[in-house]
Structure formats: C-alpha cells, structure tokens
KOLKEDREN-747782 format. One record per residue (C-alpha): residue in three letters; x, y, z. Coordinates in steps of 0.1 Angstrom, whole numbers. Layout:
// KOLKEDREN-747782
+------+-------+-------+-------+
: rest :     X :     Y :     Z :
+------+-------+-------+-------+
:  ALA :     X :     Y :     Z :
...
+------+-------+-------+-------+
***
This chain:
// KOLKEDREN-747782
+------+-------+-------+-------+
: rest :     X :     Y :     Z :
+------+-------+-------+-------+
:  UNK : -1049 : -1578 : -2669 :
:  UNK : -1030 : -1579 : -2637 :
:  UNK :  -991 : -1579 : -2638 :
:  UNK :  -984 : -1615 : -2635 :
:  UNK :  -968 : -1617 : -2605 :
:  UNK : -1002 : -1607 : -2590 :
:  UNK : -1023 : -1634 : -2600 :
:  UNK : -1034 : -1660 : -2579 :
:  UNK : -1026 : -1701 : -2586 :
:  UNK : -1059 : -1709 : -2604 :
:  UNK : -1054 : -1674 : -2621 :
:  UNK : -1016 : -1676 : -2630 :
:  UNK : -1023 : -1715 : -2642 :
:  UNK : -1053 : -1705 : -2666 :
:  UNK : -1033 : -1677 : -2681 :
:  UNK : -1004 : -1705 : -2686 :
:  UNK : -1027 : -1732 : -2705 :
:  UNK : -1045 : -1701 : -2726 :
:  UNK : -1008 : -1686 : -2736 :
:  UNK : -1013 : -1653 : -2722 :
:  UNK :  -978 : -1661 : -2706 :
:  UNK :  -954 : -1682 : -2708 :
:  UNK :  -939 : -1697 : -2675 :
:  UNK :  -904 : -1676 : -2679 :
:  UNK :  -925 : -1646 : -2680 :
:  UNK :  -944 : -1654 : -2655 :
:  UNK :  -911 : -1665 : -2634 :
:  UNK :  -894 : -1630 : -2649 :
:  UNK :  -925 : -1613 : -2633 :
:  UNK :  -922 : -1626 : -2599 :
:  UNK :  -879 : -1631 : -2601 :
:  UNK :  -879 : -1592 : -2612 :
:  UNK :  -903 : -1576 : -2582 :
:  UNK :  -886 : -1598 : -2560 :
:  UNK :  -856 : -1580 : -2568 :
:  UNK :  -869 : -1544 : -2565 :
:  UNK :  -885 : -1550 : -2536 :
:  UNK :  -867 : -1567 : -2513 :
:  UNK :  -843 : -1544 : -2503 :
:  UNK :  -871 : -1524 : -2487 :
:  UNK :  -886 : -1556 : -2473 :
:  UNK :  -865 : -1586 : -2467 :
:  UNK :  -891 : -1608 : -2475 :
:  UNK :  -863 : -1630 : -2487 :
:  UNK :  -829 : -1643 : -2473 :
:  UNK :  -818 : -1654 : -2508 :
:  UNK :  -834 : -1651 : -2544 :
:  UNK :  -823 : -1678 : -2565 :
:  UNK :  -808 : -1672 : -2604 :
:  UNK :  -834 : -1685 : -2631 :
:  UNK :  -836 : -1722 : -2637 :
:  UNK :  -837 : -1724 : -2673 :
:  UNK :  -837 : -1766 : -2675 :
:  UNK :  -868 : -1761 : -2650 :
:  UNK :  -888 : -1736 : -2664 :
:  UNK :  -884 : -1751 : -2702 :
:  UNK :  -896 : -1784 : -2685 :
:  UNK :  -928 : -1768 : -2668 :
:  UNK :  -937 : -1751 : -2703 :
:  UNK :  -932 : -1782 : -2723 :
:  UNK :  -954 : -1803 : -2697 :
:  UNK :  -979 : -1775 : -2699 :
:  UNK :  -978 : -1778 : -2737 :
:  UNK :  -981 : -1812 : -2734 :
:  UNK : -1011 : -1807 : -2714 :
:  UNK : -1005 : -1815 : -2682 :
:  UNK : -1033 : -1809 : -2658 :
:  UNK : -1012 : -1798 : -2625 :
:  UNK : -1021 : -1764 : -2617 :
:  UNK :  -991 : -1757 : -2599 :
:  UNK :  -969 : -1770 : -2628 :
:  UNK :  -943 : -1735 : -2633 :
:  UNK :  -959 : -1716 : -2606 :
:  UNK :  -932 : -1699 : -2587 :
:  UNK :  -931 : -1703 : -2548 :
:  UNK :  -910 : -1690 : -2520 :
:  UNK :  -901 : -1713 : -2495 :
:  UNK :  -893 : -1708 : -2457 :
:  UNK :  -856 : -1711 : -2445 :
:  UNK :  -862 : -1739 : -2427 :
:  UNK :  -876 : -1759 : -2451 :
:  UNK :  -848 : -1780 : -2474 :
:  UNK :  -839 : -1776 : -2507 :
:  UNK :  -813 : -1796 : -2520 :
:  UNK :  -778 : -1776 : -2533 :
:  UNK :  -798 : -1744 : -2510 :
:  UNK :  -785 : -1726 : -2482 :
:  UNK :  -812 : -1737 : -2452 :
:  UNK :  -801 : -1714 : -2424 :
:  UNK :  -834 : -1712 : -2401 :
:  UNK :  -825 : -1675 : -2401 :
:  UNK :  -799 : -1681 : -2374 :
:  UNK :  -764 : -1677 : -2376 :
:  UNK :  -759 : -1715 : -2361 :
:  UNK :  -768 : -1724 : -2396 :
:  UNK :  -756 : -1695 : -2419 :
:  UNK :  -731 : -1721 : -2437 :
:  UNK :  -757 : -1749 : -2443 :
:  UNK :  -761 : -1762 : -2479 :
:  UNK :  -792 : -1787 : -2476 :
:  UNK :  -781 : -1824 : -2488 :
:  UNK :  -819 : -1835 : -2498 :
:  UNK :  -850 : -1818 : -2504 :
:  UNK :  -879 : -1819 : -2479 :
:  UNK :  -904 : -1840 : -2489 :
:  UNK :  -930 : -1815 : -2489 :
:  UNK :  -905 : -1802 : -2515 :
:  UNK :  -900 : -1828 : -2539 :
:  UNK :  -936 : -1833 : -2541 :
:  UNK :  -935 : -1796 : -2551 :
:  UNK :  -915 : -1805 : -2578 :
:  UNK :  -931 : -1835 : -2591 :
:  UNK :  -960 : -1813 : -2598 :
:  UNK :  -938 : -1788 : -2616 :
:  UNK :  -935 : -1757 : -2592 :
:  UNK :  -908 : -1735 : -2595 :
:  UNK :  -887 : -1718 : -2561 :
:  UNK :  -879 : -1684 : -2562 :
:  UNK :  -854 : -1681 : -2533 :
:  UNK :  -861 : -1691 : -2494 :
:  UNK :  -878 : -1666 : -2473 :
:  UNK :  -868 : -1647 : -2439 :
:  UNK :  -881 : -1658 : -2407 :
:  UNK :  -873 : -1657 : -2366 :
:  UNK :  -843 : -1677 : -2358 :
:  UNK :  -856 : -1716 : -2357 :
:  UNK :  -890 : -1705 : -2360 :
:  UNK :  -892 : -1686 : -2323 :
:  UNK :  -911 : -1655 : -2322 :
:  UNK :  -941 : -1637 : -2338 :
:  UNK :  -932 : -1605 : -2355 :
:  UNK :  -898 : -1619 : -2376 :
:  UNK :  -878 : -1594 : -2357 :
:  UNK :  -860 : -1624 : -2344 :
:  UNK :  -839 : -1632 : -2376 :
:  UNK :  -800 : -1632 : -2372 :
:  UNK :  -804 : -1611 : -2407 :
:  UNK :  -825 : -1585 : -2396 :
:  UNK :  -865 : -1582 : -2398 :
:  UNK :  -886 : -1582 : -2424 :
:  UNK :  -914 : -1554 : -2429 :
:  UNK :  -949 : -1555 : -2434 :
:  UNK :  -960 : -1548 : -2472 :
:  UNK :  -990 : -1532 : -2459 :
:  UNK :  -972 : -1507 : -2441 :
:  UNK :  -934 : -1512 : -2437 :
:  UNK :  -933 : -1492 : -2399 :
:  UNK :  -952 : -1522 : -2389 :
:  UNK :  -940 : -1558 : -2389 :
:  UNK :  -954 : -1587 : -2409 :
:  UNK :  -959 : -1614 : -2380 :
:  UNK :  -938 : -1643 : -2378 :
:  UNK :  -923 : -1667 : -2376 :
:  UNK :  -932 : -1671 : -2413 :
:  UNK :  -931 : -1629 : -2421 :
:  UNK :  -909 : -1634 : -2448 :
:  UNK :  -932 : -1661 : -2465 :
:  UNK :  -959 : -1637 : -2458 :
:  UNK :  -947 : -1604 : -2470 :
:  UNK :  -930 : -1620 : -2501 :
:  UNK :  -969 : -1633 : -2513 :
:  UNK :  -985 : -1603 : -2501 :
:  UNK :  -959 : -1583 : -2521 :
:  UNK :  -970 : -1601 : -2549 :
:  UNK :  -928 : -1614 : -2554 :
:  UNK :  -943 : -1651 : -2556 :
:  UNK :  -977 : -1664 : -2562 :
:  UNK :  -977 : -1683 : -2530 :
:  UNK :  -953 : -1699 : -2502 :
:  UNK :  -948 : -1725 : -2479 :
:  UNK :  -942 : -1716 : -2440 :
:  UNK :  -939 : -1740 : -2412 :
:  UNK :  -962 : -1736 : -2379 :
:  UNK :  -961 : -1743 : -2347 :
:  UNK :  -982 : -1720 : -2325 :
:  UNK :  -999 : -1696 : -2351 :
:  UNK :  -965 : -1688 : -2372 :
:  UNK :  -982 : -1697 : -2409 :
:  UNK : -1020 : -1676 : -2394 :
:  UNK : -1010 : -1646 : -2374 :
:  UNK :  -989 : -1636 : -2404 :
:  UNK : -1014 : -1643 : -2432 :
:  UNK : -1039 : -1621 : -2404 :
:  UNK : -1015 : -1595 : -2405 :
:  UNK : -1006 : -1593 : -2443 :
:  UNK : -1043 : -1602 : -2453 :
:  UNK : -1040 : -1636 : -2468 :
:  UNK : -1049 : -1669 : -2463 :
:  UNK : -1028 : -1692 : -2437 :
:  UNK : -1037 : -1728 : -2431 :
:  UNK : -1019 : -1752 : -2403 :
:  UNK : -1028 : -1786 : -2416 :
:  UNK : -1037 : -1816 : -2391 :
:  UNK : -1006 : -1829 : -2372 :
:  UNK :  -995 : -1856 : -2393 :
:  UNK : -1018 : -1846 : -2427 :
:  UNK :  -980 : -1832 : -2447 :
:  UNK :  -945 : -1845 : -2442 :
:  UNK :  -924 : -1831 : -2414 :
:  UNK :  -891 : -1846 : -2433 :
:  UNK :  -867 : -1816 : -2440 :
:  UNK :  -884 : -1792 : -2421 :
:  UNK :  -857 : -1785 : -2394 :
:  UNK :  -876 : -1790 : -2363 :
:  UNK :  -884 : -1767 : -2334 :
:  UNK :  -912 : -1783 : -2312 :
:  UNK :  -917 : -1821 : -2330 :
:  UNK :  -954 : -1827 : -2315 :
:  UNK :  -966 : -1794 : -2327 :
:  UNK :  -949 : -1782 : -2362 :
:  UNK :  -968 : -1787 : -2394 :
:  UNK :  -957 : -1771 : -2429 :
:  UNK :  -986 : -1749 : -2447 :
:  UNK :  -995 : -1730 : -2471 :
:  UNK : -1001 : -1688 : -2474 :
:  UNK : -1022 : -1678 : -2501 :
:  UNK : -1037 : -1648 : -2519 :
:  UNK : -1073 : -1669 : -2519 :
:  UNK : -1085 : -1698 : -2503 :
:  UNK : -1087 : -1720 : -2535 :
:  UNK : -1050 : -1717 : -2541 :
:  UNK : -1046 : -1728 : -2506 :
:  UNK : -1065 : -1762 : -2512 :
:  UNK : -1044 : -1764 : -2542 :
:  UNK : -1012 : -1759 : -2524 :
:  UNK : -1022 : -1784 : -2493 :
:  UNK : -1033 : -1814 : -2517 :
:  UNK : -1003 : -1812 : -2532 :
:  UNK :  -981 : -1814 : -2498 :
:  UNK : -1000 : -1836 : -2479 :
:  UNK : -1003 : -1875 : -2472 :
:  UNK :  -983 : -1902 : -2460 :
:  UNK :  -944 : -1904 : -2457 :
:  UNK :  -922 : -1934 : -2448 :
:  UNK :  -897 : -1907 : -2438 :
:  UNK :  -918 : -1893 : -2411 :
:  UNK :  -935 : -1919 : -2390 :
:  UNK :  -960 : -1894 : -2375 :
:  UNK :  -978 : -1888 : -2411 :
:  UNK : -1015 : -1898 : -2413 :
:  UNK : -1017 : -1930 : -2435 :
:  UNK : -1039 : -1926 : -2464 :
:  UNK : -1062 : -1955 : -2459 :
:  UNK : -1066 : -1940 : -2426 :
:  UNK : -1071 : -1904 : -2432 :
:  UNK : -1107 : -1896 : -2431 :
:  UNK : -1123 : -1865 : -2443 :
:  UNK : -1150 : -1847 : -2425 :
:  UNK : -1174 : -1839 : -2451 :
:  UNK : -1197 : -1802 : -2449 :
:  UNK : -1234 : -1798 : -2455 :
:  UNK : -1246 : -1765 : -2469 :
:  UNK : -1250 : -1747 : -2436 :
:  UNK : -1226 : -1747 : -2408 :
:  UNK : -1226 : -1745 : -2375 :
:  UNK : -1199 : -1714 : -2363 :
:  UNK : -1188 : -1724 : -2326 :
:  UNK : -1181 : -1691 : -2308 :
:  UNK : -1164 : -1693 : -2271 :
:  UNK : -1170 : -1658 : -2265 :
:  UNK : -1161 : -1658 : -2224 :
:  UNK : -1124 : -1662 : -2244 :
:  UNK : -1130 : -1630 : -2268 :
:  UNK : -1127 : -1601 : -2239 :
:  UNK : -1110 : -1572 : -2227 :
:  UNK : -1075 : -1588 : -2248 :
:  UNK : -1093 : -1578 : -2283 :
:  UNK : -1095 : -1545 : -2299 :
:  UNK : -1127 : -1532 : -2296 :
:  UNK : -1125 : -1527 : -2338 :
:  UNK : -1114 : -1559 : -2345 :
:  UNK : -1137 : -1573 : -2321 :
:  UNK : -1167 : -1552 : -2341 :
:  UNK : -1150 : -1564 : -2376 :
:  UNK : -1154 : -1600 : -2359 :
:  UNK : -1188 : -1593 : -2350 :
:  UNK : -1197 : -1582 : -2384 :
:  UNK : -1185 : -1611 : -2402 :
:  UNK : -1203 : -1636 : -2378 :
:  UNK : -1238 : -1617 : -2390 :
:  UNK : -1227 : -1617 : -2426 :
:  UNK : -1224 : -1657 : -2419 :
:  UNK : -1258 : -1658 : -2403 :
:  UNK : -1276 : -1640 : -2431 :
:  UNK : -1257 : -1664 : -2454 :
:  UNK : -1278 : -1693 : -2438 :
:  UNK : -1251 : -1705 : -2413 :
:  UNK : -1255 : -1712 : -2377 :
:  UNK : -1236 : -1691 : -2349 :
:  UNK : -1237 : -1713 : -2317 :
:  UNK : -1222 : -1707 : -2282 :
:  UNK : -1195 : -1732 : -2274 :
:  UNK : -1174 : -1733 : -2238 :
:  UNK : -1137 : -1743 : -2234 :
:  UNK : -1125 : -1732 : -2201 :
:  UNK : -1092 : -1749 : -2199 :
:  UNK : -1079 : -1725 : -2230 :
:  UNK : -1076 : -1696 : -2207 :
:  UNK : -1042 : -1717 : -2198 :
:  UNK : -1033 : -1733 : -2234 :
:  UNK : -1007 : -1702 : -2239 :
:  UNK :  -991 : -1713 : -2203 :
:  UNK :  -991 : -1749 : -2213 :
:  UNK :  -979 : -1742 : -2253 :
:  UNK :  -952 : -1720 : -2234 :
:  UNK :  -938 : -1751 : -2215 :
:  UNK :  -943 : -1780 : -2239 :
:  UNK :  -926 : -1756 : -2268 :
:  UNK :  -894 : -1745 : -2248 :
:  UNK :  -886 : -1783 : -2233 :
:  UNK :  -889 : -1792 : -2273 :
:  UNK :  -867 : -1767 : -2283 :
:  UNK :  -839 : -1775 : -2257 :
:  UNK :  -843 : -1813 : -2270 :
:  UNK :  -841 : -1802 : -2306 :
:  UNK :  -816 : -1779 : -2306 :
:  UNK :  -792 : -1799 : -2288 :
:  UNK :  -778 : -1813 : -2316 :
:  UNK :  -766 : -1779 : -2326 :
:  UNK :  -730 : -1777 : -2307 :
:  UNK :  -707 : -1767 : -2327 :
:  UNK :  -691 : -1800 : -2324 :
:  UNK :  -717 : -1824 : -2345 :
:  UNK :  -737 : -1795 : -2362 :
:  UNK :  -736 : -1758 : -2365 :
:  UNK :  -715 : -1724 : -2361 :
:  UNK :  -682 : -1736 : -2348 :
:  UNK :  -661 : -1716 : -2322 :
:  UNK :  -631 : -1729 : -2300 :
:  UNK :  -617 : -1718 : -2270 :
:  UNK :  -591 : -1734 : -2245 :
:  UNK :  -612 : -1762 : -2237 :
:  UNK :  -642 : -1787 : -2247 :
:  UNK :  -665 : -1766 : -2223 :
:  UNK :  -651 : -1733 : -2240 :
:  UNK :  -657 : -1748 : -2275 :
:  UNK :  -697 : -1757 : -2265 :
:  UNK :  -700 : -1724 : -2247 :
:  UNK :  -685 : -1703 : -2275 :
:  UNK :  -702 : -1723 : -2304 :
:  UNK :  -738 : -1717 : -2286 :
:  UNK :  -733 : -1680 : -2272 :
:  UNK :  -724 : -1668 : -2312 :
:  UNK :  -743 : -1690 : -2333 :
:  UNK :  -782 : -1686 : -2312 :
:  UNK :  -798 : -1656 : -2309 :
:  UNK :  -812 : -1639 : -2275 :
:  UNK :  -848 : -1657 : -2281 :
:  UNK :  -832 : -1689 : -2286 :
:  UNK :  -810 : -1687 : -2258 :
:  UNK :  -844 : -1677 : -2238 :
:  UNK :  -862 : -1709 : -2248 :
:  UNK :  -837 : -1736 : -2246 :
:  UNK :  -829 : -1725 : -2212 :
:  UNK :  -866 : -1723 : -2202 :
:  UNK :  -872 : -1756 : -2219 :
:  UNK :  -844 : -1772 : -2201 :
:  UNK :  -850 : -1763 : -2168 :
:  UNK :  -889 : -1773 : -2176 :
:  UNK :  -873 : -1805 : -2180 :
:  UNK :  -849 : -1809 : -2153 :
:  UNK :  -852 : -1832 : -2122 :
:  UNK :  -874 : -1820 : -2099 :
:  UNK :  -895 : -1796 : -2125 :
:  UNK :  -907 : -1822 : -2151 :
:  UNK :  -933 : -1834 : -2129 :
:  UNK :  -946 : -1793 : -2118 :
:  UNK :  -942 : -1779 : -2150 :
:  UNK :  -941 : -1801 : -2182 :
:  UNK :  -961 : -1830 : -2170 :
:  UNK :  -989 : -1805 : -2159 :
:  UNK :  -988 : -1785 : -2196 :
:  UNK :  -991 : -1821 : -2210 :
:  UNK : -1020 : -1831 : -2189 :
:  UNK : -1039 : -1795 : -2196 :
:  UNK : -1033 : -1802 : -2237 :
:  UNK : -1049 : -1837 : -2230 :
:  UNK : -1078 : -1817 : -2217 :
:  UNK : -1075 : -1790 : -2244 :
:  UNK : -1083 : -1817 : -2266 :
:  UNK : -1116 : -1834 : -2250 :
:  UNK : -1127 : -1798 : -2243 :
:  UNK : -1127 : -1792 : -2281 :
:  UNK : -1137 : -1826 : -2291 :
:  UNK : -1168 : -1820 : -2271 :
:  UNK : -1172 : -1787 : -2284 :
:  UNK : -1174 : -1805 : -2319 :
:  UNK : -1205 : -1827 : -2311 :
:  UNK : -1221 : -1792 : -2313 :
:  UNK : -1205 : -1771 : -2344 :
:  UNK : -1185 : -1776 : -2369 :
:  UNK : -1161 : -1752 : -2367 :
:  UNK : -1146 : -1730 : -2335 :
:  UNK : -1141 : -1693 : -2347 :
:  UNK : -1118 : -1669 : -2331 :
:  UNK : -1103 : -1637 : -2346 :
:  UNK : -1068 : -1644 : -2358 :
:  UNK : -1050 : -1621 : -2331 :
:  UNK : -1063 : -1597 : -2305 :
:  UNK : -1053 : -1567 : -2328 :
:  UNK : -1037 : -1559 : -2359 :
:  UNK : -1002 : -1557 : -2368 :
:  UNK :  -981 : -1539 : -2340 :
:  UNK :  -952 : -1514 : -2351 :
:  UNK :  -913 : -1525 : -2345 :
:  UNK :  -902 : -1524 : -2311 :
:  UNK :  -936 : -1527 : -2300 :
:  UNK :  -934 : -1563 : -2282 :
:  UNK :  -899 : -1559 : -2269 :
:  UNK :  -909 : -1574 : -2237 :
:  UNK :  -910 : -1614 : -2242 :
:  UNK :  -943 : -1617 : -2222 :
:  UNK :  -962 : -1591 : -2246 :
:  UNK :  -950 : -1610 : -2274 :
:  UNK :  -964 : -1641 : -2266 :
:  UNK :  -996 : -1631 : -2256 :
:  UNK : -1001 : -1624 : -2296 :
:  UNK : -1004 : -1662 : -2298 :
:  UNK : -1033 : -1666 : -2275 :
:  UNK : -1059 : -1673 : -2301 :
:  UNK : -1037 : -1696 : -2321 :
:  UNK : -1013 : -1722 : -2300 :
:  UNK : -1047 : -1742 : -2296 :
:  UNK : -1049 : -1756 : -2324 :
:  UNK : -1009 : -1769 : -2323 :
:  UNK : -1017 : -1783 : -2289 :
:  UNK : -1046 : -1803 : -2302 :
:  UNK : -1032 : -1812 : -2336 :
:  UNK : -1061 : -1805 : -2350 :
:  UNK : -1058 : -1783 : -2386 :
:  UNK : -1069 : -1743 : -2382 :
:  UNK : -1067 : -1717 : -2408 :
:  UNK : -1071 : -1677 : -2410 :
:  UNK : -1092 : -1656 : -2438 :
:  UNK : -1085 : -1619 : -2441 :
:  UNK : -1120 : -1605 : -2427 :
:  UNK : -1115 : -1571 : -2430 :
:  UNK : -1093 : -1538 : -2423 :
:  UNK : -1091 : -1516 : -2391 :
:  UNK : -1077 : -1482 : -2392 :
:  UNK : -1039 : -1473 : -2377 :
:  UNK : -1026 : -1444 : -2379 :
:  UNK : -1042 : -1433 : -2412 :
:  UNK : -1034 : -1470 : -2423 :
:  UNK : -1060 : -1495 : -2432 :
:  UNK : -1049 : -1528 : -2416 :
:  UNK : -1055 : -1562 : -2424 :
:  UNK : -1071 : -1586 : -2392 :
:  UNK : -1078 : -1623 : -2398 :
:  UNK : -1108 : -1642 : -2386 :
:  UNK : -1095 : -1675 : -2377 :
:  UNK : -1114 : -1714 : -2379 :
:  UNK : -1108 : -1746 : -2362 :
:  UNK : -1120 : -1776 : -2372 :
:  UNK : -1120 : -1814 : -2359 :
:  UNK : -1089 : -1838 : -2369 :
:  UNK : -1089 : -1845 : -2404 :
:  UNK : -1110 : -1811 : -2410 :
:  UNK : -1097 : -1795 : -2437 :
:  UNK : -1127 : -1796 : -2460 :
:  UNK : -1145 : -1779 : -2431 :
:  UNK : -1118 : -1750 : -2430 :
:  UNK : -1121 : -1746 : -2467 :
:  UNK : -1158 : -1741 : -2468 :
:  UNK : -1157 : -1718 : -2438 :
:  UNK : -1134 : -1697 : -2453 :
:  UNK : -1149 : -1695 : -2488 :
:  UNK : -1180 : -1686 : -2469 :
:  UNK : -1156 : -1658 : -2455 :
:  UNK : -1142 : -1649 : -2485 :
:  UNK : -1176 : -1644 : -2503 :
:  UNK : -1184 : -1620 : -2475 :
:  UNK : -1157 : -1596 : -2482 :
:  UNK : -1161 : -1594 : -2524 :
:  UNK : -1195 : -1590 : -2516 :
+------+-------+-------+-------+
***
C-alpha cells in the first residue's frame, strides 16, 4: 500500500479501524515527511512535537469503536487560525510573538472528533495576496514544481497536503485563497456559505467575506472535513442557525451554467481547451451544459478590491503596537504608532490598509465603497437569477496555471488571478475547485482547477458536481 501519509481521510480512517496502522504511525508518517520536506518547501511555519496524551486517546476511541472518521487524522492548520498554547502569527511579523489563548471554534470541533494538528501552515501576511510570496517568513513553493509558487493565501495549507505532510488542512478564504491554491496544487478547495462554519478564532481580514474551508486530496474527504466544521456558533453571530440552514438537494443530472462572454482572451488557450473538455465529458455523463449571463462580474474584481481594502484598514486597526502587536517606541505617541506599523506589516499590508482607508474617508465612501457595495448587491440578484436556470455556475479556477516567483510582482497582475473567484465571497454563496486536468510548462505537467458555484446553502450541489468531476479524470 501507499506510505501512510499519502492516503486520503476515508482511506487513512479504514486502515485505522482494520489495524493496518496505528494512529502514531500514521502521525510518525506524516510528522516525519513533514520534517524532510519542509525545508525545501515551507509548507509550514512551525511543526509541532508529538502529542502522546492525544494520539493514545484517538487509538483507544478507535478501539473503542468510535465511528468519527477524522478521529487521529493529522491536519495542518493555517496561521491564522487559533490553537490554544500555539504561536498564531498570520505570517506577519505584527504577530510573530502571539501565543493563542483559546482555540477557534472550527478547532475545537476538530478535536471533539479526535483530529490531530501537525503544526500551522505558511501563508501571505493576514491573508493578503495569491501566490504566499507575501509571508514575513519567506514563500512557500509549489510541490508540483518548486520554481513555481503554490497560490495563496492558503499555499502553505496547500502544498503541505499536496506534499502528502498531512492528510488534509484547513485554510481560511476570502476571495479565492482556499481554491486558486487547491487549482494550482491539484486538490480539492471548498469556500463554505458565509455563515455555514464559525468565523471565531480565525483572525479576521475582510469580516463580510472570510470563511474557513477545507483542502483535500478528494472530494469525499472534503465533505468529511466541512461537516465536521460547520453549523451554528453563539460566538460568531453571523453563523447560519441550524433550524434554518436549508440544503439544496441534487437530482441525477445537472444543469452546468456557463457564462462564457466572462471566459475570453484572460484564459490560456490550454486551460481554456482542458475546460472545454471536461464540460463534454459532463455532457456525455448525462448532465446539462446551459448558457447563463452575469454582466455585472466583469466589475466584481473592482468592487472585491474596494470592499476588501476598507475591511482590512477597519480590522487591522487594532494592531498598534499599543493594544495589540509588534511593539516599537520612538520619542513620541505618534513615533510609537508609526514605528510599531512601519516594522510589524509588510509592503502588501501597508498597500491595503491605506487603500482601504482612503476608500473610506470623507468624501470617498460615497464614490468608491458605497458603489462596490451596491455592484455586490447586484452581483447577487445577477446570480440568483442565473440559478432559476442551473444548478451550478462553472468557471475554470484561474485564467492559467501556476505562475513562477517574481512573476506577478506588479500588484495589478496579481490580482487579476482572482478574477474567477472573488464572486463567490461577494455573494456569500459557497464555491469549490476540482483538479480537472494538467497543462504543460516548461516540460512540467501542471495542475488547473475547474471551479463550481452553487446557490446559498449549496454545498450538496458542489459535492455532486465535483464527484462528477472527479469521476471524469480516474476515468
């Protein structure tokens, strides 16, 4: 069989509950690549030491037979996601001496179930940029080929399960960070419904648009991993109740929306063909390939791109080195903010909170923000009636496949990789990617993602979709 650290959930859980491991070796096996392969990497910011209390209570529950699958599965968790007694930096220097004081929820219902952490993964600084070269503690690389980066802001999550130095992870997204990643390390990346999982301990960049998620070697273990994070929270008052979350339920065949005025000259003309293919394979399978229109997503990057900064200013205003965060004095209280802020954020950072403020400054509110708030309003009945006709909206992932280092150093280039994806953050509504193929770079076969959007409360339409997907490509 397969090393251990390269099975999938369902897989590693089976070989648990038939004894062909034990969970330490299955921790050992994912603890010890980890540790190889990380230098080359840094896929992780830290790699915890073995809990032994832990890992002898996940084996004696599994002895005991108890039916969670993710019951001494080792994850890797996000930096920005809180463990208690753990460092949680958000991969910024601001936050490089942070010990979190509680877990995230999303974490202690990890726990409850009996998942193990193998240490907290790299990403860009508070979550802001698409390629993780944006880390105070330098990028991480792209398993597939290390010249090229591993998409962000949740790379590290990403190239940590595509390594195969965890059997899955948790990432947090907020315009395409848990999907253009999985696209560009071939895995699966789901961004829930806004409210479907607990925001609590996730340290916030943009508060209307975040949701935690899971990245996944197959789209099972991603159901697995977002039934056991989601539902309500009395510590984050924008959580879907229960009672009121309502699942849309699939029929056998479904109906693909494709806005194809939006998949132009931006797309590689191979990915584009790879998209193409896919969408036929889909057809043949007895599924329905419609034409849908949503004009006003031509400007959702330009909206996501004013709503996102004014959030970050707001969020990360706490951070002054007075109340929170990296702490440097000068000669006087202006010196101490100015000092504090200049060393502790990084040059993306510093780009978005000054965009965002001035986005939200007295005599700009009303030309900028309100404007991107009235466009997402119409994002949202644009899709909604997009949905009376189709199940799902497809799109590929990204307009090509993972770019080399350096590659986007101008800001503008590097945003336009989130053109496909900020959409379904405006909205709220849940998306997720599905590896659909490779495309050849540079004597490199690269992974590109196909990627589905579904109505609020969709999930279960996601799922199908990209099992469908996934059927296509083990064909």
């Amino acid at each position: 069989m397969s090393r251990f650290n390269e099975l999938t959930i369902v897989r590693a859980a089976q070989a648990l509950r038939t004894k062909e491991c034990t969970v330490r070796e299955l921790w050992d096996a994912c603890a010890t690549a980890a540790r190889e392969k990380n230098p080359e990497l840094n896929a992780y910011l830290e790699i915890f030491d073995v809990d032994e209390a832990a890992i002898e209570a996940a084996q004696k529950r599994i002895e005991a037979g108890d039916a969670s699958l993710l019951c001494g599965i080792p994850l890797a968790l996000k930096d920005n996601i809180l463990l208690e007694g753990k460092v949680a930096s958000a991969a910024s220097k601001m936050l490089a001496n942070y010990r979190a004081t509680y877990d995230a929820t999303v974490v202690r219902k990890l726990k409850e179930a009996g998942a193990l952490f193998v240490g907290r993964t790299n990403m860009d600084e508070f979550a802001m940029g698409s390629s993780t070269e944006h880390s105070a503690f330098g990028p991480t690389k792209n398993p597939r080929d290390t010249s090229r980066v591993p998409g962000g802001s949740s790379g590290g999550s990403a190239a940590a399960v595509a390594a195969h130095l965890c059997i899955a992870a948790l990432g947090s997204d907020t315009g395409g960070s848990i999907r253009q990643p999985a696209a560009y390390t071939g895995l699966v990346g789901l961004k829930p419904t806004y409210g479907a999982v607990s925001r609590s301990g996730l340290i916030a960049m943009g508060s209307s648009l975040d949701q935690i998620g899971p990245l996944t070697k197959s789209v099972e273990d991603g159901r697995i991993l977002y039934e056991a994070i989601r539902g309500s929270d009395p510590l984050d008052s924008t959580t879907i109740a229960d009672g009121l979350y309502s699942a849309h339920v699939s029929s056998a065949a479904l109906r693909i929306g494709v806005p194809r005025e939006l998949i132009g000259d931006g797309v590689d003309e191979d990915v584009k063909a790879v998209f193409e293919g896919v969408l036929k394979k889909l057809e043949e399978a007895g599924h329905s390939i419609v034409d849908v229109a949503l004009p006003t997503s031509s400007h959702a990057l330009a909206a996501y791109y004013v709503i996102m900064p004014a959030e970050v200013s707001t969020n990360l205003a706490r951070l002054d080195g007075i109340r929170y965060g990296h702490a440097s004095r000068g000669d006087t209280l202006l010196a101490d903010y100015v000092q504090s802020r200049t060393e502790g954020f990084g040059e993306e950072t510093l780009r978005r909170i000054i965009l965002g403020t001035f986005v939200l400054s007295s005599g700009y509110i009303d030309a900028y923000y309100r404007k991107a708030d009235a466009a997402r309003e119409l994002l949202r009945s644009e899709y909604n009636a997009a949905f009376k006709n189709c199940d799902v909206i497809a799109f590929p992932t990204t307009p090509s496949p993972a770019f080399t280092f350096g590659a986007k150093s101008d800001p503008l280039s590097m945003y336009l990789e989130d053109v496909y994806t900020v959409t379904a953050n405006l909205t709220g509504m849940p998306a997720v990617s599905v590896p659909m193929g490779d495309v050849a770079r540079e004597g490199n076969m690269l992974p590109v993602g196909i990627h589905f959007t579904a109505p609020h409360q969709g999930e279960e339409l996601l799922f199908v979709a990209a099992s469908e997907v996934e059927k296509t490509q083990t064909a």
